[in-house]
TORLOSE-800105 format. One record per residue: residue number from 1; x, y negated, z of N, C-alpha, C in turn. Coordinates in Angstrom, 3 decimals, always signed. Example, Ala and Ser with C-alpha at 12.3 -4.5 7.8 and 13.67 -1.06 7.14 Angstrom:
REM residues 2
    i      n_c1      n_c2      n_c3     ca_c1     ca_c2     ca_c3      c_c1      c_c2      c_c3
    1   +13.190    +5.690    +7.800   +12.300    +4.500    +7.800   +13.200    +3.300    +7.800
    2   +12.850    +2.250    +7.080   +13.670    +1.060    +7.140   +12.900    -0.030    +7.870
END
This chain:
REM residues 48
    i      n_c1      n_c2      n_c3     ca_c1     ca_c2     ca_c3      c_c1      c_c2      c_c3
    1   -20.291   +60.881   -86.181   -19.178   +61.799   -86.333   -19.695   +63.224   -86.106
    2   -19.545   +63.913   -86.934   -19.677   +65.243   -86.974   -18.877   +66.142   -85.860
    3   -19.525   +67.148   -85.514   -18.641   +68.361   -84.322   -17.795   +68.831   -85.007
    4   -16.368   +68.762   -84.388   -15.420   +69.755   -85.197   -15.644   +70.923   -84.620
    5   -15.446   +72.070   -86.085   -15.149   +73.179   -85.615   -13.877   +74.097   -85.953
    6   -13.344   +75.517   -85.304   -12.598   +76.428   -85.763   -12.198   +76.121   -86.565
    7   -12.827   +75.925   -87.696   -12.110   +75.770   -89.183   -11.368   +74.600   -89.601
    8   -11.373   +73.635   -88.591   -10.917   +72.144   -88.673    -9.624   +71.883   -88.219
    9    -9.357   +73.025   -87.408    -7.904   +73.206   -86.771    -7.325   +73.590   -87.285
   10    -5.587   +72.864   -87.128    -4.788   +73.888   -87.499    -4.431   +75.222   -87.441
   11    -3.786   +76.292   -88.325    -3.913   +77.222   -87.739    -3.051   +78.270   -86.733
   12    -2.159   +77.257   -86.035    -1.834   +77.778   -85.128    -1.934   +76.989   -84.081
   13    -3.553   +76.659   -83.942    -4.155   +76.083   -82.799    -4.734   +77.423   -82.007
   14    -4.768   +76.909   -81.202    -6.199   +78.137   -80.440    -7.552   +77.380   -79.404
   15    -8.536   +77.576   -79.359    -9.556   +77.147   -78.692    -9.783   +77.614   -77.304
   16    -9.357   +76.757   -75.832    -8.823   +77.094   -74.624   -10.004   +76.403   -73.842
   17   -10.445   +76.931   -72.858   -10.969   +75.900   -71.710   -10.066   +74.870   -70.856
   18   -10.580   +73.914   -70.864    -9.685   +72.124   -70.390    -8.611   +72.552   -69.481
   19    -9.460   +73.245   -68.339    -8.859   +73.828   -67.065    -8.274   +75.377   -66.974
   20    -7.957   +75.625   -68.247    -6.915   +77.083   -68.475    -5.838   +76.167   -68.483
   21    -5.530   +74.837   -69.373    -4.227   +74.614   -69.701    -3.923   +73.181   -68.655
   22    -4.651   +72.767   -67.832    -4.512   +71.996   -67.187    -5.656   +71.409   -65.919
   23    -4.648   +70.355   -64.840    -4.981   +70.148   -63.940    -5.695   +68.847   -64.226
   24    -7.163   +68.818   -63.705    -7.937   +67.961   -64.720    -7.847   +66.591   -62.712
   25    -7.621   +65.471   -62.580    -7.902   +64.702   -61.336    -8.171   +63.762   -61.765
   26    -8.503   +62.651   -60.660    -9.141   +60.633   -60.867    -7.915   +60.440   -60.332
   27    -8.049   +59.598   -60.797    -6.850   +58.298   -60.658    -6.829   +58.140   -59.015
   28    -5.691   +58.075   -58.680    -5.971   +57.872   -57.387    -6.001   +56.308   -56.782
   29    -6.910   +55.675   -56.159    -7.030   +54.173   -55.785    -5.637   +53.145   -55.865
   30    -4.825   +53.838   -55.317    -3.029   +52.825   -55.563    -2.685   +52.989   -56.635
   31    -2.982   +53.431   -57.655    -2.293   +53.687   -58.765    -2.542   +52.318   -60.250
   32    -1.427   +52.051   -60.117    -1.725   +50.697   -60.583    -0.911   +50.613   -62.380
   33    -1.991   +50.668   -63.230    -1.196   +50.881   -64.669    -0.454   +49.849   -65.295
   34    -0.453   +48.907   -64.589    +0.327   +47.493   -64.979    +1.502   +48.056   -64.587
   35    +2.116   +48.747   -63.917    +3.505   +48.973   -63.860    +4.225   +49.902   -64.578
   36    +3.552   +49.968   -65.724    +4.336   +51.328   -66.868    +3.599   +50.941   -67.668
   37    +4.848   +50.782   -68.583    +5.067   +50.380   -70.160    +3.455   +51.067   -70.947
   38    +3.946   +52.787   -70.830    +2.700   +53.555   -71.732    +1.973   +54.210   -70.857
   39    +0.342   +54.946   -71.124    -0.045   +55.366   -70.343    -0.517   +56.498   -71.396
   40    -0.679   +57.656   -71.325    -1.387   +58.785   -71.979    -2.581   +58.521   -72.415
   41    -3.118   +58.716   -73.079    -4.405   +58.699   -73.550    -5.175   +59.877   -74.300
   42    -6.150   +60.268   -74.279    -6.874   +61.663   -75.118    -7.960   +60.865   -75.618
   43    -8.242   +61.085   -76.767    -9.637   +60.310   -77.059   -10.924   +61.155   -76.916
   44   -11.580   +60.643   -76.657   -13.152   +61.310   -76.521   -13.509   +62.648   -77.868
   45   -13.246   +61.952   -79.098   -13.191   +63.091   -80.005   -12.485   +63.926   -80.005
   46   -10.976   +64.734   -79.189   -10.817   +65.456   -79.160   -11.677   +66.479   -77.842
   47   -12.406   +66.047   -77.430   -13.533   +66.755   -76.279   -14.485   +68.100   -77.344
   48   -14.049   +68.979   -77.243   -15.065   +69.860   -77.940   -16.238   +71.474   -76.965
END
């Protein structure tokens, strides 16, 4: 898979650092995903 770039986005995207738009944490040890239906997910290819 090729690197996306600038030009691959929509254009009223903008290109942000992870931790401008969010609070990046681990899972905390009790946290148990069997008890909710959905869980969020980001896939690795959107990592740029």
């Amino acid at each position: 898979m090729s690197k996306m770039t600038p030009m691959d986005f929509p254009l009223n995207w903008q290109i942000v650092r992870f931790t401008e738009v969010t609070t990046f944490t681990k899972k905390p040890k009790d946290l148990r995903y069997s008890e909710y239906n959905e869980v969020p997910f980001v896939p690795e290819a959107f990592n740029c």
